[in-house]
C-alpha positions as CSV (number, residue, x, y, z in Angstrom):
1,X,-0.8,-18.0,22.0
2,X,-2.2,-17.0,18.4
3,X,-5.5,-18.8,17.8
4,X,-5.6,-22.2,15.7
5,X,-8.3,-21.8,13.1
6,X,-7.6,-25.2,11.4
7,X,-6.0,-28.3,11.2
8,X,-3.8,-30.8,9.0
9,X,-0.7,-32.3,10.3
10,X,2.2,-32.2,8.2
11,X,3.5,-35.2,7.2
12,X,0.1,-36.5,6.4
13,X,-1.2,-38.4,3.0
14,X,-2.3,-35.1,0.8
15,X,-0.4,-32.5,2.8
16,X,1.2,-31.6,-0.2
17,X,-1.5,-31.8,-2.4
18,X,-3.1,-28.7,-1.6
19,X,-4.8,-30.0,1.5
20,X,-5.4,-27.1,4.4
21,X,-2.7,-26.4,6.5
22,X,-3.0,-25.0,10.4
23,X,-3.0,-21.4,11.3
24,X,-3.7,-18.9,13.6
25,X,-4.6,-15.5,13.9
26,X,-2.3,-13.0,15.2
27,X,-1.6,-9.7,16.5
28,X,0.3,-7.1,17.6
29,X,2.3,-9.1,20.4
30,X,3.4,-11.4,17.4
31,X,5.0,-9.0,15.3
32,X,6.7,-7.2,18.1
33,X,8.1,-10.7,18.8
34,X,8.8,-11.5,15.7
35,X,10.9,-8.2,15.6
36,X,13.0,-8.9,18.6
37,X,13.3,-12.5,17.4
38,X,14.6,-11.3,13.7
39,X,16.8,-8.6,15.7
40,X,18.3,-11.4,18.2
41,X,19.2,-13.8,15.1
42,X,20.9,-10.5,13.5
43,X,23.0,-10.1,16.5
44,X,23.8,-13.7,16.7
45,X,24.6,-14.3,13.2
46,X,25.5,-11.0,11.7
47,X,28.0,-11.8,8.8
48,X,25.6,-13.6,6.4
49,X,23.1,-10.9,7.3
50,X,25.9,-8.0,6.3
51,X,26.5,-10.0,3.0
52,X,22.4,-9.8,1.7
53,X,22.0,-6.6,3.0
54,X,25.1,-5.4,1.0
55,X,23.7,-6.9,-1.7
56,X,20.7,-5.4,-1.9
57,X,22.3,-1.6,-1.3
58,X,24.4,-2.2,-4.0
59,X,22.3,-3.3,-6.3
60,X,20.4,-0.3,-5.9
61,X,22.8,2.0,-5.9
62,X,23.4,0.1,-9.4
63,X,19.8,0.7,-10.5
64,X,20.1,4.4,-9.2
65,X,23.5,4.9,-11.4
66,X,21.7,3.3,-14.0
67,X,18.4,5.5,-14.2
68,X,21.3,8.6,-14.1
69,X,22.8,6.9,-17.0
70,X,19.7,6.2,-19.5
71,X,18.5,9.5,-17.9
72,X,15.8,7.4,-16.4
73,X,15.7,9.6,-12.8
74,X,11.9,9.5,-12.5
75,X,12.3,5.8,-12.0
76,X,14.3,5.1,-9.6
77,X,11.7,5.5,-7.0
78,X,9.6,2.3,-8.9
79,X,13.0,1.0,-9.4
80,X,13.7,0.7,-5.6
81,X,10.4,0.4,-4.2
82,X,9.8,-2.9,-6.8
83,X,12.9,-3.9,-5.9
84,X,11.3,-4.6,-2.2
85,X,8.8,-6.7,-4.3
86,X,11.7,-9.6,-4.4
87,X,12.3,-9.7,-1.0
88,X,10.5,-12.7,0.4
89,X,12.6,-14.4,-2.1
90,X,15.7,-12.9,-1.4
91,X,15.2,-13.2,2.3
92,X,15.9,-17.5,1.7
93,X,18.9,-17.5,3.2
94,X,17.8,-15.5,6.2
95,X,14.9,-18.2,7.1
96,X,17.2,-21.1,7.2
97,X,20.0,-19.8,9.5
98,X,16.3,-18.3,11.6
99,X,15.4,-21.9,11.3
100,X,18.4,-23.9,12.4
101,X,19.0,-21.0,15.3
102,X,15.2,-21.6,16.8
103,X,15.7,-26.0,15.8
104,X,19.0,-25.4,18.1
105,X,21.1,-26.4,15.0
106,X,24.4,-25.1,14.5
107,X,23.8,-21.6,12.6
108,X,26.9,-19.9,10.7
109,X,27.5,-17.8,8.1
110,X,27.4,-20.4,4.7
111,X,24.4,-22.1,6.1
112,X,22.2,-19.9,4.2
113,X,23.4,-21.4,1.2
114,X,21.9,-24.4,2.2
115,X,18.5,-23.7,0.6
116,X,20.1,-24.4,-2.9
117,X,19.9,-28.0,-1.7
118,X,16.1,-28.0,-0.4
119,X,14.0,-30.6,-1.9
120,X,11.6,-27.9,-2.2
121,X,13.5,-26.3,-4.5
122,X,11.8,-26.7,-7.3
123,X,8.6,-25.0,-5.7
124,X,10.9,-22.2,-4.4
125,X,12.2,-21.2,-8.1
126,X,9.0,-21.6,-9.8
127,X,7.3,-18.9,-7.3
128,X,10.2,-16.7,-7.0
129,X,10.0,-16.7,-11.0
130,X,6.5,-15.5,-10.1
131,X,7.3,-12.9,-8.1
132,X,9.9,-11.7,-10.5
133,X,7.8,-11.4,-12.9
134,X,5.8,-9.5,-11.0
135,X,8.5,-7.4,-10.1
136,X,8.8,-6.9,-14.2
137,X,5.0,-5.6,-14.5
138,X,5.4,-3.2,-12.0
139,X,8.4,-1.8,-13.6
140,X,6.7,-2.0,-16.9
141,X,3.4,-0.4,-15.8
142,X,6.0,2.8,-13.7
143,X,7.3,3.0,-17.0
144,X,4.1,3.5,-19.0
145,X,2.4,5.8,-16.5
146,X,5.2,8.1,-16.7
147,X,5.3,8.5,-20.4
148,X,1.2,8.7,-20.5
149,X,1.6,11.5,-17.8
150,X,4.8,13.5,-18.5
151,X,4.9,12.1,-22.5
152,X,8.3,11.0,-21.9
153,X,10.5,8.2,-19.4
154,X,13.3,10.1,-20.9
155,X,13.1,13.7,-18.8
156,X,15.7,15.8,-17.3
157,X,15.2,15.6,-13.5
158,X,14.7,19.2,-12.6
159,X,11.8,19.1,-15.2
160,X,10.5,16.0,-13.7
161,X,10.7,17.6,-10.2
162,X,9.3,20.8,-10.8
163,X,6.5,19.1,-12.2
164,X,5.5,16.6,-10.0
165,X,3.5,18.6,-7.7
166,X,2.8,21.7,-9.2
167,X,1.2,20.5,-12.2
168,X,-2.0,18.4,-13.1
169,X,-0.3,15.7,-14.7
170,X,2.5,15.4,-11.8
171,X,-0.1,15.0,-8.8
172,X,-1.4,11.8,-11.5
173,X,1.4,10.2,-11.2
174,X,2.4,11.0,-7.6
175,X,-1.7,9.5,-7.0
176,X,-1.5,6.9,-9.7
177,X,2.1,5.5,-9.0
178,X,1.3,5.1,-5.4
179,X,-2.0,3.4,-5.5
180,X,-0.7,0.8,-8.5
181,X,2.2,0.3,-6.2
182,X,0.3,-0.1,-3.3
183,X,-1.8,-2.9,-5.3
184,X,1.6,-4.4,-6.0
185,X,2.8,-4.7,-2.6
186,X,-0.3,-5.9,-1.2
187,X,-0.7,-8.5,-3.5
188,X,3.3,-9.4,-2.7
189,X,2.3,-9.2,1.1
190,X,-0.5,-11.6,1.0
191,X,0.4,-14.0,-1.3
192,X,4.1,-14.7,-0.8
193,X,5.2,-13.6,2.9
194,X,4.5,-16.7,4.4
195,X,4.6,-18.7,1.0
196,X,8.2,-18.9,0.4
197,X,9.5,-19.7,4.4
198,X,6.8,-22.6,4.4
199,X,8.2,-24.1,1.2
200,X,11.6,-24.0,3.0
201,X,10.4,-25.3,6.4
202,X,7.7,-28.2,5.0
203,X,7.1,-30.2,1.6
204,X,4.3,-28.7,0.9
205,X,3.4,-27.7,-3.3
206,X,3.4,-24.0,-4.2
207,X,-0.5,-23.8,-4.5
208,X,-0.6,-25.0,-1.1
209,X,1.8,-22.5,0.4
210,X,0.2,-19.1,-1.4
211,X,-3.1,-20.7,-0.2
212,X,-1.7,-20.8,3.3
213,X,0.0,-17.4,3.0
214,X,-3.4,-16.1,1.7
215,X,-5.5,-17.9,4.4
216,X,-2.9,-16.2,7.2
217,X,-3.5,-12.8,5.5
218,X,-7.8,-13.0,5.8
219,X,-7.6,-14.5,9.4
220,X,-5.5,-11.7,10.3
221,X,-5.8,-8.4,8.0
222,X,-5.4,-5.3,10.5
223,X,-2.1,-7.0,11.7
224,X,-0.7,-8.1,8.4
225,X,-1.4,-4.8,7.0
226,X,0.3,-3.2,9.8
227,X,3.2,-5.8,9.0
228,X,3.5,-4.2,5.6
229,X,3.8,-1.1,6.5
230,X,6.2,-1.6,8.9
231,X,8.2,-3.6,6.0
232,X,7.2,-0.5,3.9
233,X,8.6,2.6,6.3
234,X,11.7,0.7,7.1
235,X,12.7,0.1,3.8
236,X,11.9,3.4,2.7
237,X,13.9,4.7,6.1
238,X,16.8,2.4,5.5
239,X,17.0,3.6,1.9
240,X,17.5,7.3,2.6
241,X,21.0,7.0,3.8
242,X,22.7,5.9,0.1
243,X,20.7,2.6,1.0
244,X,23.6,1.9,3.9
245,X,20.1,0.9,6.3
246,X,19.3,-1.9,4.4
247,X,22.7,-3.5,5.8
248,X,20.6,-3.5,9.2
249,X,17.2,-3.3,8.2
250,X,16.8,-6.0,5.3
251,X,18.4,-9.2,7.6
252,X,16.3,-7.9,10.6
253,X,12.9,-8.0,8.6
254,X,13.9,-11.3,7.2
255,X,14.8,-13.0,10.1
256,X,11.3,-11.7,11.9
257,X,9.7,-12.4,8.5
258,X,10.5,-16.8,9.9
259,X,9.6,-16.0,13.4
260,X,6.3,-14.3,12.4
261,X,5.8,-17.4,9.8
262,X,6.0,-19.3,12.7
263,X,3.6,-17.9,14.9
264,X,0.9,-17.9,12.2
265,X,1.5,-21.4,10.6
266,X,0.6,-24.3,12.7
């Protein structure tokens, strides 16, 4: 069992005023169980899972005809990878069939829709609009490092490709793009993994559930970095295929993305 660090029972005068909330440290047994656990509610409940995972590939197969379009190819990588930066918002649905399976409540395919009715709502659009925005920057910043390093966004691909690691200014943007992304995702990771299923599961203000995410993230950096990167790989594998992995991969993660919310927040 993960380690309680500290207390306040929910439910409690102040609990949603910003008042500490219970966790615990985990570890590598708790994201292998959350895994199996977001693998067992995918095989239990697969249709809703099929329907946000087809989502998301077609969406990016959208952004990918797009950036051929608006001959914006250098992009698309930033384009997908930011496009991972929405997922703990996207991933709603996922948490609240997780949550009804593990309450022992009935759990079908339109019960994800149910979080349009939470009466944390309100908390749950104001910090997905933050992590949209995010999401914005990041594109924003891609954008502006490629014309600072290549003088352009508007490049033929070959150009772009027989650039980018043969020359100076391509290995800066290979170095660059990956570090500012990295920041991104981090910042993502630690502030809204455990933020948005905790507005979903308790009523609780936003300040108090990116404290909670961020207090989760300090008690337990090795594994929650680890956690990313498994989040980071699979996405990345899933994507390879015309993004037909993410039809598997996305509900998986976001069904282990409640469990592991679960074994950190008391």
């Amino acid at each position: 069992m993960p380690e309680q660090l500290a207390a306040a029972p929910f439910g409690q005068p102040g609990a949603a005023g910003g008042q500490a909330v219970a966790v615990r440290r985990i570890g590598g047994d708790d994201l292998r169980f959350a895994l199996r656990k977001g693998w067992e509610d995918f095989r239990a409940v697969p249709t809703h899972a099929y329907l946000v995972g087809l989502i998301y590939a077609v969406l990016g197969l959208v952004i990918i005809r797009a950036s051929f379009h608006y001959s914006l190819l250098p992009l698309i990588f930033p384009l997908i990878g930011g496009f991972a930066l929405l997922g703990p918002f996207a991933a709603l649905g996922l948490y609240e069939v997780s949550r009804r399976r593990e309450a022992g409540e009935e759990a079908r395919f339109w019960h994800m829709f149910k979080v349009s009715g939470s009466p944390n709502r309100g908390g749950i659009l104001r910090l997905g609009l933050g992590v949209a925005l995010v999401f914005l920057a990041w594109l924003w910043i891609a954008m502006a490092l490629l014309r600072m390093t290549y003088g352009s966004a508007d490049i033929a691909i070959g150009t772009f490709l027989a650039e980018l690691f043969t020359t100076s200014h391509g290995w800066t943007l290979v170095i660059l793009g990956n570090a500012i992304g990295a920041a991104f995702a981090l910042a993502i990771l630690a502030l809204a993994t455990f933020a948005f299923p905790m507005l979903l599961d308790r009523e609780v203000d936003v300040s108090t559930a990116v404290a909670t995410s961020l207090r989760v993230f300090f008690a337990s950096p090795g594994p929650m970095l680890a956690w990313g990167v498994i989040v980071g790989v699979s996405l990345f594998l899933a994507s390879v295929p015309l993004l037909l992995g993410l039809l598997v991969v996305l509900p998986v993660l976001g069904h282990a993305t409640w469990h592991l919310y679960r074994r950190a927040v008391g």
